[in-house]
Biotite code that builds the C-alpha atoms (Angstrom):
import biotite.structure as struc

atoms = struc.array([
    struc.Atom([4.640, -136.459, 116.910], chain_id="A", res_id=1, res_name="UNK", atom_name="CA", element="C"),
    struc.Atom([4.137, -136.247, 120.691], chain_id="A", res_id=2, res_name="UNK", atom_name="CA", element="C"),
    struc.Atom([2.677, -139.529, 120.762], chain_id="A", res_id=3, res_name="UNK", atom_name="CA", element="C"),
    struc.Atom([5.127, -141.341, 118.525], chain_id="A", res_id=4, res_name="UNK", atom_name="CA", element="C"),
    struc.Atom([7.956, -139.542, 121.732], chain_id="A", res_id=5, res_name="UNK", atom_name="CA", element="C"),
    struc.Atom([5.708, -141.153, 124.275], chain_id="A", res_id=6, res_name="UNK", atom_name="CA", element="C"),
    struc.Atom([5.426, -144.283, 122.627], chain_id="A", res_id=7, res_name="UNK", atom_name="CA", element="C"),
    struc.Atom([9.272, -144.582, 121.951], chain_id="A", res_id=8, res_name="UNK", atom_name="CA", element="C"),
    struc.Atom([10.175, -143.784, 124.891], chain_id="A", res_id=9, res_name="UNK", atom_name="CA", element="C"),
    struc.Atom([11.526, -140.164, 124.812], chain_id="A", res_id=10, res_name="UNK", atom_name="CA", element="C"),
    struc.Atom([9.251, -137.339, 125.709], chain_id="A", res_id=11, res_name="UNK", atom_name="CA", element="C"),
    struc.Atom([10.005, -137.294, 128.775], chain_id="A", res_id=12, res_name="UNK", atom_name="CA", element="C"),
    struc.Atom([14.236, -135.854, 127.069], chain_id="A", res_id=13, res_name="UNK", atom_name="CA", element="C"),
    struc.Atom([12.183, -133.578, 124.365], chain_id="A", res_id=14, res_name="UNK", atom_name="CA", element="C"),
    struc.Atom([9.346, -131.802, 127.063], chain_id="A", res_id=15, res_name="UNK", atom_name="CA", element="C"),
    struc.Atom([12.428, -131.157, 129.307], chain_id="A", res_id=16, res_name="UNK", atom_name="CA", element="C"),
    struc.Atom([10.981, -133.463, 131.841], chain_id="A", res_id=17, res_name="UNK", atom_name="CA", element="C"),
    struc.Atom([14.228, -135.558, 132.152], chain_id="A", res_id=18, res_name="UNK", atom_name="CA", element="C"),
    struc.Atom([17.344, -133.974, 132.222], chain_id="A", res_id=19, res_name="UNK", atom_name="CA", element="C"),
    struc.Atom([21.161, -135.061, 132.468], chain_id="A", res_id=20, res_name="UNK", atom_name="CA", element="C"),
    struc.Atom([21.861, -136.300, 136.141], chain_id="A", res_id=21, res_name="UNK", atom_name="CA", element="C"),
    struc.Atom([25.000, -134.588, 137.858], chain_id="A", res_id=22, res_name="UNK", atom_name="CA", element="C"),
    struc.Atom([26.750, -136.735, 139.678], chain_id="A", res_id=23, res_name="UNK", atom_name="CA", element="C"),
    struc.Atom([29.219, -135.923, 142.302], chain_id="A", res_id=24, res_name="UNK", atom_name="CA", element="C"),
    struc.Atom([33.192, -135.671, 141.648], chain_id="A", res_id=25, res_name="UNK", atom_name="CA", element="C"),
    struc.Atom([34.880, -138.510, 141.510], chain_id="A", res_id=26, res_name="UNK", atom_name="CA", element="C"),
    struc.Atom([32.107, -140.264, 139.515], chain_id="A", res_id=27, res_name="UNK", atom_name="CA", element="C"),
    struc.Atom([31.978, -144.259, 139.668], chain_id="A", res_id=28, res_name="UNK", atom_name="CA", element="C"),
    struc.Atom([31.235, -146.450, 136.512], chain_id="A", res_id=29, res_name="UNK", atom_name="CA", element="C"),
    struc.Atom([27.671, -146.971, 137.381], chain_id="A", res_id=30, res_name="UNK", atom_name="CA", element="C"),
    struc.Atom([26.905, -143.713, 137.708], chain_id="A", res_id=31, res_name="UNK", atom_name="CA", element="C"),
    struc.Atom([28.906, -142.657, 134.119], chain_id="A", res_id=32, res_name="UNK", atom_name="CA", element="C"),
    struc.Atom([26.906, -145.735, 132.610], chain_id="A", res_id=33, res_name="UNK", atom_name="CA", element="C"),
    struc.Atom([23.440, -144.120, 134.112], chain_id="A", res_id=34, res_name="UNK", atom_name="CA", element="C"),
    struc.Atom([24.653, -140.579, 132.042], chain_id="A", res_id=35, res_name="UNK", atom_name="CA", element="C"),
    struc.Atom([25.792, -142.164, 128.804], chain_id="A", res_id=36, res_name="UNK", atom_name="CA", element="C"),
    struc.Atom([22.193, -143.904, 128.719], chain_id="A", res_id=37, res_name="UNK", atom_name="CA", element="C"),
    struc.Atom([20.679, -140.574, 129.024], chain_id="A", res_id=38, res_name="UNK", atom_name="CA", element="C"),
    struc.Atom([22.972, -139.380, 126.589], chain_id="A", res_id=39, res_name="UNK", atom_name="CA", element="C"),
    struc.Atom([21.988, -141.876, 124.168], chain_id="A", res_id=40, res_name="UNK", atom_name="CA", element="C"),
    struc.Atom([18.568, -141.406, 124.880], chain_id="A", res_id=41, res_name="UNK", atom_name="CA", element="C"),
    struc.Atom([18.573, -138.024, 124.105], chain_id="A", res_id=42, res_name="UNK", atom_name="CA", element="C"),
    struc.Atom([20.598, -138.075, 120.791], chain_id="A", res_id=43, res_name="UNK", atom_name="CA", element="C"),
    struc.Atom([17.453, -140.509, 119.804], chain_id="A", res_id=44, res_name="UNK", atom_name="CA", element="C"),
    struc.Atom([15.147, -138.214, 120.590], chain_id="A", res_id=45, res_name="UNK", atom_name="CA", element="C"),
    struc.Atom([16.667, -135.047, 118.641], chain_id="A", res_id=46, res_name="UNK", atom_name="CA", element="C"),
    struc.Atom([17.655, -137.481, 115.847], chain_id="A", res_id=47, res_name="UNK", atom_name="CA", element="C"),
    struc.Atom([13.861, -138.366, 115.504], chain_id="A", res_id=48, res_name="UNK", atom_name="CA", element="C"),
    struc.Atom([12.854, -134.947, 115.859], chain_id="A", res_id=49, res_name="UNK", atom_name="CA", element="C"),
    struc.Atom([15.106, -133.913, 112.890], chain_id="A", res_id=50, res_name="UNK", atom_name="CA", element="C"),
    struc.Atom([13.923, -136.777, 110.719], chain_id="A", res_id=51, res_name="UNK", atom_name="CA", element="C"),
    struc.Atom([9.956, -136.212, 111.671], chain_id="A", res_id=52, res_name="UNK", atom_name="CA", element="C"),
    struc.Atom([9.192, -133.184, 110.733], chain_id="A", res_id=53, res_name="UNK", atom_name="CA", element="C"),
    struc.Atom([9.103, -131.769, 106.823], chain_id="A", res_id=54, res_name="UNK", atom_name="CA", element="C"),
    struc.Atom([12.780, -130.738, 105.281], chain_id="A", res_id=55, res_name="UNK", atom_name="CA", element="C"),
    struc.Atom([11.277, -127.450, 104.805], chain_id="A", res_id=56, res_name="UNK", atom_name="CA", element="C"),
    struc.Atom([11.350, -126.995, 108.464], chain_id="A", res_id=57, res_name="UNK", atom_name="CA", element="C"),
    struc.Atom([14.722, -128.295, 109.299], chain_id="A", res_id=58, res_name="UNK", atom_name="CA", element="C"),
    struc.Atom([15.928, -124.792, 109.235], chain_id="A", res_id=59, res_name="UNK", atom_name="CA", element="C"),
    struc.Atom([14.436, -124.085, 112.436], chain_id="A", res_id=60, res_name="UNK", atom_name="CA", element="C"),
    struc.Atom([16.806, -126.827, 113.573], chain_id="A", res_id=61, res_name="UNK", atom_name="CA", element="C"),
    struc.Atom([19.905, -124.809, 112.885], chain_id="A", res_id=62, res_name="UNK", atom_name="CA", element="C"),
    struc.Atom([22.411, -124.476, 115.490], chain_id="A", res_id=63, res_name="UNK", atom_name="CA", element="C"),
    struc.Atom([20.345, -126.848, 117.932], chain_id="A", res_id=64, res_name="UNK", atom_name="CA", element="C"),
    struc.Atom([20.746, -130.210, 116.478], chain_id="A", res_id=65, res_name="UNK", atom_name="CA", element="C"),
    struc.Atom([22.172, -131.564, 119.310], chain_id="A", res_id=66, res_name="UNK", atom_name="CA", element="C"),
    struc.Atom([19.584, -130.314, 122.052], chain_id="A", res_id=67, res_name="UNK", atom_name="CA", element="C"),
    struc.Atom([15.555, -131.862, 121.580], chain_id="A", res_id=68, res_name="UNK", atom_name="CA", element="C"),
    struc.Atom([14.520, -129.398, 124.095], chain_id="A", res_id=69, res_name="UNK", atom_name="CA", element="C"),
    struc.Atom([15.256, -126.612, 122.767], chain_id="A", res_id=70, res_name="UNK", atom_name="CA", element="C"),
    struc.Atom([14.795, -128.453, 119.035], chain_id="A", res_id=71, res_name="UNK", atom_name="CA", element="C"),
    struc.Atom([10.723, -128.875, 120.227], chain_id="A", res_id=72, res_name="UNK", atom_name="CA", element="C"),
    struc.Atom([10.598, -125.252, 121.532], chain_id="A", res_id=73, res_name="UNK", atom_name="CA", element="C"),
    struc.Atom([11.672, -123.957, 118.160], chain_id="A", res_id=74, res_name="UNK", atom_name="CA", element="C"),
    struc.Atom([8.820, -125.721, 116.791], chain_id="A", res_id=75, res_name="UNK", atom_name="CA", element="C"),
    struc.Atom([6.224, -124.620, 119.843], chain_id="A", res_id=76, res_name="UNK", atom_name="CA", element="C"),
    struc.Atom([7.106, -121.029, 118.922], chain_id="A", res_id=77, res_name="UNK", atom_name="CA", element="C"),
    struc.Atom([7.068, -121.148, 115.173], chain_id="A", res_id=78, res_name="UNK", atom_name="CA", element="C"),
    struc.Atom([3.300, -123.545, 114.858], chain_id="A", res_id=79, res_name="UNK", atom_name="CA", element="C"),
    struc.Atom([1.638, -122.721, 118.502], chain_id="A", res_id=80, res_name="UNK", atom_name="CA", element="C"),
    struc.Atom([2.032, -118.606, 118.421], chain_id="A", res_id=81, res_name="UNK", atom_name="CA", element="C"),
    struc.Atom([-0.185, -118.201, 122.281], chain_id="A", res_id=82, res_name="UNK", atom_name="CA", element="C"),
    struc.Atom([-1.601, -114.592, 121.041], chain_id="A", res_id=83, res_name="UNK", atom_name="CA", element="C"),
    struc.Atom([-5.326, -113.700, 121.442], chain_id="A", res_id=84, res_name="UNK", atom_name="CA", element="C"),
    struc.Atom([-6.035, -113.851, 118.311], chain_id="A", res_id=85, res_name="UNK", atom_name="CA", element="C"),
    struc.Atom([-5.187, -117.208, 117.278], chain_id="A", res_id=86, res_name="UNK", atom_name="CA", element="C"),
    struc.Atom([-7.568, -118.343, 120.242], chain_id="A", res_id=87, res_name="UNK", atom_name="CA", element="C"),
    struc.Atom([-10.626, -117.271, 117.756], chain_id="A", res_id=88, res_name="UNK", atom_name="CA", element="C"),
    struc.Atom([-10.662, -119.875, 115.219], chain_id="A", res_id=89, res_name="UNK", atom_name="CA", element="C"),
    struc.Atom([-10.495, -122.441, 117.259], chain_id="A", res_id=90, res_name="UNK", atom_name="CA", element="C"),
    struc.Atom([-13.232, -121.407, 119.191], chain_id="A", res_id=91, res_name="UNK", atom_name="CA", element="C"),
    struc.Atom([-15.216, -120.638, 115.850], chain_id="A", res_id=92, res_name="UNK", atom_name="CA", element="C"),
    struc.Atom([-14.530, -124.119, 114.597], chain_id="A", res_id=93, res_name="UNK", atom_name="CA", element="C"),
    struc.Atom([-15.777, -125.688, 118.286], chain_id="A", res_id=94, res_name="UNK", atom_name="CA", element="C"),
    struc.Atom([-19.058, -123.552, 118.158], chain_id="A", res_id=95, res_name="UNK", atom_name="CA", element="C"),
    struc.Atom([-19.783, -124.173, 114.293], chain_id="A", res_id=96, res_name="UNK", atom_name="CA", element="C"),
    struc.Atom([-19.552, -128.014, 114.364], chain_id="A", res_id=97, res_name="UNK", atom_name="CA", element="C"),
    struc.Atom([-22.838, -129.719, 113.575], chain_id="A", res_id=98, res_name="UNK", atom_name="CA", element="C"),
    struc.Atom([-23.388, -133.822, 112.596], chain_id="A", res_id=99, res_name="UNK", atom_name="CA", element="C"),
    struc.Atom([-23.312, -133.972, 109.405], chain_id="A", res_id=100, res_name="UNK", atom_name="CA", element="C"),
    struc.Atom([-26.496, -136.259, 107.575], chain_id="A", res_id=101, res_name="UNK", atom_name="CA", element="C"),
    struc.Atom([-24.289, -139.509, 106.983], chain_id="A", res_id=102, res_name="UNK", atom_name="CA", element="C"),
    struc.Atom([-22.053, -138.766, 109.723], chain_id="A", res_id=103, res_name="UNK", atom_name="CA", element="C"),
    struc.Atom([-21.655, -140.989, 112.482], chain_id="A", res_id=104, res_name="UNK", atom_name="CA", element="C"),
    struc.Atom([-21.460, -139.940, 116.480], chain_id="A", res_id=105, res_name="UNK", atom_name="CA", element="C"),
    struc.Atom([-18.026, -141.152, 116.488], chain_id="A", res_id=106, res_name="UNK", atom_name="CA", element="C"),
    struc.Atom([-17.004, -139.257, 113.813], chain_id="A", res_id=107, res_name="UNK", atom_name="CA", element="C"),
    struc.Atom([-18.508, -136.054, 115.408], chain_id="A", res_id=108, res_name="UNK", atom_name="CA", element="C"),
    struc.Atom([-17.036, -136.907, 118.547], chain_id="A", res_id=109, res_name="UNK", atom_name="CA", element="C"),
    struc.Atom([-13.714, -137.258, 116.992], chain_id="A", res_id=110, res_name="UNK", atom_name="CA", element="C"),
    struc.Atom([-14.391, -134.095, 115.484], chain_id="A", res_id=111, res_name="UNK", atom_name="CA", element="C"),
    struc.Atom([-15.040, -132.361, 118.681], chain_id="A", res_id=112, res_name="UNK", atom_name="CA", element="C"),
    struc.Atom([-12.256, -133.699, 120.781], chain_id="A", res_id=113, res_name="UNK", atom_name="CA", element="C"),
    struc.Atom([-9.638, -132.399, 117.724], chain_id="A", res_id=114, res_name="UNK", atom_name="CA", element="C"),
    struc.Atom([-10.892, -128.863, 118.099], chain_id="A", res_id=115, res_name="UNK", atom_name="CA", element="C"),
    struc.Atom([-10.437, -128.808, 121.877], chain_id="A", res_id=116, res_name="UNK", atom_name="CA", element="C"),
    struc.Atom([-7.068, -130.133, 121.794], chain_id="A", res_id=117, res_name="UNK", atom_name="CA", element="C"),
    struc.Atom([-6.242, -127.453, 119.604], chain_id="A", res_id=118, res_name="UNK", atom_name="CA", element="C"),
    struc.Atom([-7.528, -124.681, 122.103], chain_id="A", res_id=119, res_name="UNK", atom_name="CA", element="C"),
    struc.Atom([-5.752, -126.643, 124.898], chain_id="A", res_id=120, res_name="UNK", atom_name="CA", element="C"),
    struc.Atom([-2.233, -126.160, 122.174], chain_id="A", res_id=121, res_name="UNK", atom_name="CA", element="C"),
    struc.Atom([-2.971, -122.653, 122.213], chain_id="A", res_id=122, res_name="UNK", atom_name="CA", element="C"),
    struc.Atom([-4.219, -121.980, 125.901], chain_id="A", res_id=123, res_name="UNK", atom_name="CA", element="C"),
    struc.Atom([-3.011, -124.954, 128.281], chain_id="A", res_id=124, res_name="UNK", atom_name="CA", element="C"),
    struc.Atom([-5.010, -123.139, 131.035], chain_id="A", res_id=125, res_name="UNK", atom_name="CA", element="C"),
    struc.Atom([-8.052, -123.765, 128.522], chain_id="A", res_id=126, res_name="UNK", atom_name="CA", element="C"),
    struc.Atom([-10.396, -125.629, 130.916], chain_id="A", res_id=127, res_name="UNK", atom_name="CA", element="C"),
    struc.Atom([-12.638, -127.382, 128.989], chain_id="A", res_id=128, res_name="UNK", atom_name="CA", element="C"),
])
């Protein structure tokens, strides 16, 4: 789903890196059409965010529609719970890989790089 943001144009709203410019009082027209393309830009992104993910987990949605931010932090804290244990089976799944006989390098590679990126989900400080 990160990706698809990237690609469209709209992590930047949903990881909180871009936020709503304030503008001085009185504001001019070019500054008002700068804030209703954020604006715009950011209904996109929690209207995406609502539609991407399964309807069974809408209902972490409730009451934050309106806000991606905190619409992608719902979903941090409910699929990437940062407690010592879940840091484990990651780590069990990295050490246990081995090529399988018709597998190909890419394919274990592949394999590899998924299992890291899900340490670095659960441990950004992971330094792998």
């Amino acid at each position: 789903m990160e990706a698809w943001l990237q690609a469209s144009g709209l992590w930047r709203i949903v990881s909180g890196t871009s936020t709503l410019p304030s503008f001085p009082s009185p504001i001019t027209e070019a500054q008002l059409q700068l804030r209703e393309v954020w604006e715009v830009k950011s209904d996109k992104a929690a209207g995406w965010l609502y539609l991407l993910v399964d309807p069974d987990q809408r209902v972490y949605f409730n009451n934050i529609q309106d806000d991606p931010v905190k619409m992608w932090k719902s979903l941090q804290a409910v699929h990437l719970q940062k407690q010592p244990g879940m840091h484990f089976n990651p780590y069990d799944d990295l050490f246990s890989i081995r090529k399988l006989d018709q597998e190909s390098l890419q394919s274990l590679i592949n394999r590899v790089e998924d299992t890291i990126c899900k340490i670095k989900d659960l441990d950004p400080l992971a330094s792998l």
